[in-house]
C-alpha positions as CSV (number, residue, x, y, z in Angstrom):
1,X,0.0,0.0,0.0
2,X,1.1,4.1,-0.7
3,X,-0.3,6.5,1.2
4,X,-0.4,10.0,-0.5
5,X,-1.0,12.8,1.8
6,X,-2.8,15.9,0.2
7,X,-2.5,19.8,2.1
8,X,-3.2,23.0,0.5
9,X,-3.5,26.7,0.8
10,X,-2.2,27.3,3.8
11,X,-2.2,30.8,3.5
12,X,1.5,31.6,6.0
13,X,1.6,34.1,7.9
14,X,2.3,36.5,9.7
15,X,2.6,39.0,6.8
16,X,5.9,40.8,6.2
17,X,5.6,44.6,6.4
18,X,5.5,45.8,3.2
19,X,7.2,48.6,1.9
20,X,4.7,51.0,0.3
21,X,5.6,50.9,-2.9
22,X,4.9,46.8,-2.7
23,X,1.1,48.1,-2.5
24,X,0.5,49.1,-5.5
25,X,-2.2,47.5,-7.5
26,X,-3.7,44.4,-6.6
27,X,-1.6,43.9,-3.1
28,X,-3.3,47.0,-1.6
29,X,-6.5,45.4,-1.8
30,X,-4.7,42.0,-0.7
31,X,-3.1,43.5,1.9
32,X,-6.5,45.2,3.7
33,X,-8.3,41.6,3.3
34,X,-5.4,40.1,5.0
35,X,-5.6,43.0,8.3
36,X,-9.3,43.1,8.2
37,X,-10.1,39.2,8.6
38,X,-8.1,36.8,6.6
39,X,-5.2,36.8,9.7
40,X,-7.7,35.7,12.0
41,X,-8.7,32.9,10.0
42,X,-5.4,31.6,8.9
43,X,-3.7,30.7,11.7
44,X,0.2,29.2,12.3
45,X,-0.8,27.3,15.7
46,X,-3.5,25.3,13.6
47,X,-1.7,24.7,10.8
48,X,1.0,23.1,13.3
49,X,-1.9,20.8,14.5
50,X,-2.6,19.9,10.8
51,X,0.7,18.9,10.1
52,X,1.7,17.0,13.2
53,X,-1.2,14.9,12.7
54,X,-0.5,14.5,9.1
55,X,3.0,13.3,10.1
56,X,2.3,11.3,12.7
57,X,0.0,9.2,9.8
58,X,3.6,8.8,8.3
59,X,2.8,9.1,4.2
60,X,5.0,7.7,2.1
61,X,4.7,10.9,0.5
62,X,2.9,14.6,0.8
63,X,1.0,16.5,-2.1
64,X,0.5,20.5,-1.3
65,X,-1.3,22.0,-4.1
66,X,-0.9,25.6,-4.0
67,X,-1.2,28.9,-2.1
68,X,1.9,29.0,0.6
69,X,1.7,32.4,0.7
70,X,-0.9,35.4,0.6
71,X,0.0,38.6,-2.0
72,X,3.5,37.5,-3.2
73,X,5.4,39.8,-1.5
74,X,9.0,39.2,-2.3
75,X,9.5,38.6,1.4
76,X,7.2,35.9,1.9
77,X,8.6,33.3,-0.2
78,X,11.8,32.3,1.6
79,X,9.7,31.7,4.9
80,X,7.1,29.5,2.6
81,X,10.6,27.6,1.4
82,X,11.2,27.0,5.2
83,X,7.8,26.1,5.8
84,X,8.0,23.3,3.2
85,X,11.3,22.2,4.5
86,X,9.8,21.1,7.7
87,X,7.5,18.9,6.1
88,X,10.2,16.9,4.3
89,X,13.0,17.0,1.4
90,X,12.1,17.6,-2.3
91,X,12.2,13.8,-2.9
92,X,9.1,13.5,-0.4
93,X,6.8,16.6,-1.2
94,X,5.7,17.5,-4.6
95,X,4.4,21.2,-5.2
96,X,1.8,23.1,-7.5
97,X,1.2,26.6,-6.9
98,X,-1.7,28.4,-6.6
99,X,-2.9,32.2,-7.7
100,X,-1.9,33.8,-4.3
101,X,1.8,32.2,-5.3
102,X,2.0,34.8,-8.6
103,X,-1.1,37.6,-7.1
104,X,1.1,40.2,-9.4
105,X,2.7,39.7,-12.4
106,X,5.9,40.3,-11.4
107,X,5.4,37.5,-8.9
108,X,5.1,35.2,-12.1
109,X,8.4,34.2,-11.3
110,X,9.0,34.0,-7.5
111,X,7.7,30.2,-7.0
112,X,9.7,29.1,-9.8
113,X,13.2,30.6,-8.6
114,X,12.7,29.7,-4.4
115,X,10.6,26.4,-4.6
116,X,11.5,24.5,-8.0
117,X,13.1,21.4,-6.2
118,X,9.7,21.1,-5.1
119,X,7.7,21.7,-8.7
120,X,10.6,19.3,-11.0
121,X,10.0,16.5,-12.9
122,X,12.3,13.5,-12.1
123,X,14.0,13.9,-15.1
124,X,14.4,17.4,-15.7
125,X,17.0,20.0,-14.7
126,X,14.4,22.8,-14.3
127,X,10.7,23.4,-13.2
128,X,8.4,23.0,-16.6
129,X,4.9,22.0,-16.4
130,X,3.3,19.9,-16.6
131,X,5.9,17.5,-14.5
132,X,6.1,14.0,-13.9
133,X,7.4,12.1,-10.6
134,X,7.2,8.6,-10.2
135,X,6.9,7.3,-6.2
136,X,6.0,3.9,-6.1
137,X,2.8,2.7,-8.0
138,X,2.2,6.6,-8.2
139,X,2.9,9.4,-11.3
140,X,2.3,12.3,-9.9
141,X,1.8,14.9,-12.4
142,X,2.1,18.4,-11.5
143,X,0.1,21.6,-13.2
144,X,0.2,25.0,-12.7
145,X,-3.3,26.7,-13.2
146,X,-1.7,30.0,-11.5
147,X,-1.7,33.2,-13.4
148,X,-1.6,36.7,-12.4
149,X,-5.3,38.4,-12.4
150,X,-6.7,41.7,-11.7
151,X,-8.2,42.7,-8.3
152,X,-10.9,40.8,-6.9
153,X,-10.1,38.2,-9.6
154,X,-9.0,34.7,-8.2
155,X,-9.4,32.7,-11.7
156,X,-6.9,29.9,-13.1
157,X,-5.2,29.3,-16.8
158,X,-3.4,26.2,-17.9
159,X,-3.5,27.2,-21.5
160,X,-2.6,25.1,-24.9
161,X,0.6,24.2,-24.2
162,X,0.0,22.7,-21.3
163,X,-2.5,21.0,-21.9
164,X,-1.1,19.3,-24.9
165,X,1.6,18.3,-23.2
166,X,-0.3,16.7,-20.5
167,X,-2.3,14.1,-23.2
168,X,1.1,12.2,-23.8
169,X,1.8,12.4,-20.4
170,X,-1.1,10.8,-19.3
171,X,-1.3,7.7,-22.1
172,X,2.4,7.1,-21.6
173,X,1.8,6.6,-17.1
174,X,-1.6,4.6,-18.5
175,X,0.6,2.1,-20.7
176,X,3.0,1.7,-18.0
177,X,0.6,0.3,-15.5
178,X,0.7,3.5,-13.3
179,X,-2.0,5.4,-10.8
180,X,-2.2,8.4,-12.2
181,X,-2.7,11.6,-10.0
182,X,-3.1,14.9,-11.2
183,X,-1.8,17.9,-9.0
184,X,-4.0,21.1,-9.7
185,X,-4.7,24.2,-7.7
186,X,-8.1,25.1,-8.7
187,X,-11.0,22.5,-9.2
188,X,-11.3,21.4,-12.8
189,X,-15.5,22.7,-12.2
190,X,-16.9,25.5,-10.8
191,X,-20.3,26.9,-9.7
192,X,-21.5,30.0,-11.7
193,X,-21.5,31.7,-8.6
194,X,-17.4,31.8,-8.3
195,X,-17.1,32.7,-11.9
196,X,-14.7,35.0,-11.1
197,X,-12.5,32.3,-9.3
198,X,-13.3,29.4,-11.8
199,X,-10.6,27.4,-13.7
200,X,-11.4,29.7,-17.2
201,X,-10.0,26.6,-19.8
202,X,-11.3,23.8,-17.2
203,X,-13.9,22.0,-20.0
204,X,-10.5,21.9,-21.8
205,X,-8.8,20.3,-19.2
206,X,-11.4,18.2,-18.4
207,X,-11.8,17.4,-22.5
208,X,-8.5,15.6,-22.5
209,X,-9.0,13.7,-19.2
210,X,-12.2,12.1,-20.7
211,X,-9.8,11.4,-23.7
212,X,-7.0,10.1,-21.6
213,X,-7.6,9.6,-18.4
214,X,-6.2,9.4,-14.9
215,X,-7.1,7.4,-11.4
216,X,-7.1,11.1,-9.4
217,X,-7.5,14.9,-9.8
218,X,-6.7,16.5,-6.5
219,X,-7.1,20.3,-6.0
220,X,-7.2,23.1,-3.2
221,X,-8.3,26.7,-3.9
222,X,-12.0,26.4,-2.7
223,X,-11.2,25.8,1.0
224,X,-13.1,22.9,1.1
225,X,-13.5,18.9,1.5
226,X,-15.3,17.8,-1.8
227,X,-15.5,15.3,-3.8
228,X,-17.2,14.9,-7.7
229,X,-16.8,12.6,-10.7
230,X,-15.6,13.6,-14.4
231,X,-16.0,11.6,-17.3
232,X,-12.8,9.0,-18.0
233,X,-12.5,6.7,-21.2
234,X,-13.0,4.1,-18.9
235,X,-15.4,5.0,-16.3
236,X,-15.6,8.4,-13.8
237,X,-12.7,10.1,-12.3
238,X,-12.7,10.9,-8.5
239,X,-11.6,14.8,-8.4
240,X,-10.7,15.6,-4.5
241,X,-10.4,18.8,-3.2
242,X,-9.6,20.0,0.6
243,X,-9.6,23.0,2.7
244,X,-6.8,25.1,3.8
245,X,-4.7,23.6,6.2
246,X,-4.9,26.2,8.0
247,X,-8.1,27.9,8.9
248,X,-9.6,27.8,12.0
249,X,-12.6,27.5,13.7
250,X,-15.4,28.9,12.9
251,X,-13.9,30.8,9.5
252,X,-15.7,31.4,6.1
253,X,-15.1,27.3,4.9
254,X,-14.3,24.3,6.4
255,X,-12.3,23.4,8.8
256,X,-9.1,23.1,8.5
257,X,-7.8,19.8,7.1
258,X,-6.1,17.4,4.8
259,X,-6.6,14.1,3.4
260,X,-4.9,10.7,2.9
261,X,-4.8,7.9,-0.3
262,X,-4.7,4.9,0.6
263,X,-3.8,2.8,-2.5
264,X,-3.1,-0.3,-3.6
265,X,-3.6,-2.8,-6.6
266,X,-2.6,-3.0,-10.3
267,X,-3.6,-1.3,-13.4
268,X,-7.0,-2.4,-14.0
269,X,-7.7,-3.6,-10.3
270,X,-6.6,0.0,-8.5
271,X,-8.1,0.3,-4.7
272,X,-7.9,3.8,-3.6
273,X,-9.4,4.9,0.1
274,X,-9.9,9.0,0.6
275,X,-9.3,9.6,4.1
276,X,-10.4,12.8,5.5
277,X,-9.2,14.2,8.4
278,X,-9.7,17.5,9.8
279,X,-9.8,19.8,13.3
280,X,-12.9,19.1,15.4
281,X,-15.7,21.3,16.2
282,X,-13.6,22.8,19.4
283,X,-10.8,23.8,17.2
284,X,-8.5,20.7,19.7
285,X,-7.8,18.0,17.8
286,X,-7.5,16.4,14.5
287,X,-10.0,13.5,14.0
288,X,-11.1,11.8,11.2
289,X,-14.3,13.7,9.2
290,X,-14.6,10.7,6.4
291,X,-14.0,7.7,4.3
292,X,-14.8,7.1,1.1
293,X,-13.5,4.1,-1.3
294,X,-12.9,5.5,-4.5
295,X,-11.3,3.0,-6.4
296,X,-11.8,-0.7,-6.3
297,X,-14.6,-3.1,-5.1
């Protein structure tokens, strides 16, 4: 059995001071949200309890998909580097970022140059995407939906090339026998009502899954333990999403939490366990919130 552990979005704080000229544009309005309410939601001390119990489940490996840090100062990225340090070495955590990662465009960059042992391919010298790492009966394959957007604007682009480079990706880990899990920051569907947060190209994306396919989609972005099904040549594809890892009790969204993949098999024969675990209503302890079989008999 592998056990793939899945975090996201935890949000890291405190904020640096910024300089003023770092608030300019979309940062100014970041920076209010984040002083008004969003420090009081995002919390170190529970993100601590998130990932001590995450550890002490002992993964074989740990996915984070996105959104270490909050408007892409230049200062909050080597703290974030630090941060995923203490969860383990490259060789045990793979990365995706998420739109708070590039907030400006001259952020585009940052995750790139201070995380890219965390966001590279087995094979390749530097961070392209999408990437491929093999860990046991798992390729994980790594997208990046993050793109700078204007104020109030929280929406994701993976775009052609990406896209068409993930189809060959995806039949080659199929003919080698592989369970194929796709890293993505925002969910491949969204409700009209976050149309302005929404994966723009996601019937794309979802287009060459149901061409291709793959054994997992996992996602952060909406704060959120979810679950749905999209179309796969050979029957549905679980897509999992969780909340931030580290928002606290009672916040806007769920609890915060991660969750566990349990699987095991062969192609053909895959058994795949979601395990969802998250803080309890008190805000005290971790417990488990559900458990749902999503591959196999």
């Amino acid at each position: 059995m592998f056990v793939l552990a899945h975090l996201s979005d935890p949000h890291l704080g405190p904020l640096p001071p910024p300089q003023w000229r770092e608030l300019l544009g979309k940062r100014a309005t970041g920076f209010i949200n984040w002083r008004r309410k969003r420090h009081l939601i995002h919390r170190g001390d529970v993100l601590a309890r998130i990932v001590a119990d995450l550890k002490a489940q002992a993964p074989d490996h740990i996915a984070v998909s996105g959104d270490l840090v909050n408007i892409s100062l230049p200062s909050e990225y080597l703290p974030a580097l630090a941060w995923l340090s203490s969860l383990g070495p490259p060789d045990d955590v793979t990365l995706v970022p998420g739109n708070h990662d590039v907030y400006t465009r001259g952020a585009a960059r940052f995750p790139q140059f201070h995380w890219s042992r965390y966001m590279r391919g087995d094979d390749d010298a530097e961070t392209a995407f999408p990437f491929l790492r093999r860990r046991g009966p798992l390729a994980l394959i790594g997208l990046s939906s993050a793109v700078p957007t204007a104020p109030f604007m929280a929406t994701g682009r993976l775009g052609g090339e990406q896209l068409a480079r993930l189809a060959p990706t995806l039949d080659d880990c199929g003919r080698k026998g592989l369970f194929r899990v796709v890293m993505i920051h925002h969910p491949p569907i969204s409700p009209p009502a976050r149309r302005f947060k929404r994966l723009v190209d996601g019937a794309d994306f979802c287009a060459v899954l149901a061409r291709h396919g793959a054994e997992l989609v996992i996602h952060g972005h909406d704060h959120l333990h979810s679950l749905i099904e999209l179309k796969g040549p050979r029957g549905p594809i679980p897509v999992a999403g969780v909340p931030s890892a580290s928002e606290a009790p009672p916040g806007e969204h769920d609890r915060a939490g991660y969750n566990l993949y349990r699987v095991e098999g062969e192609a053909g024969a895959w058994c795949c366990d979601a395990i969802s675990r998250g803080l309890s209503a008190g805000g005290d302890t971790v417990v488990e919130v559900r458990r749902t079989r999503l591959a196999g008999p």
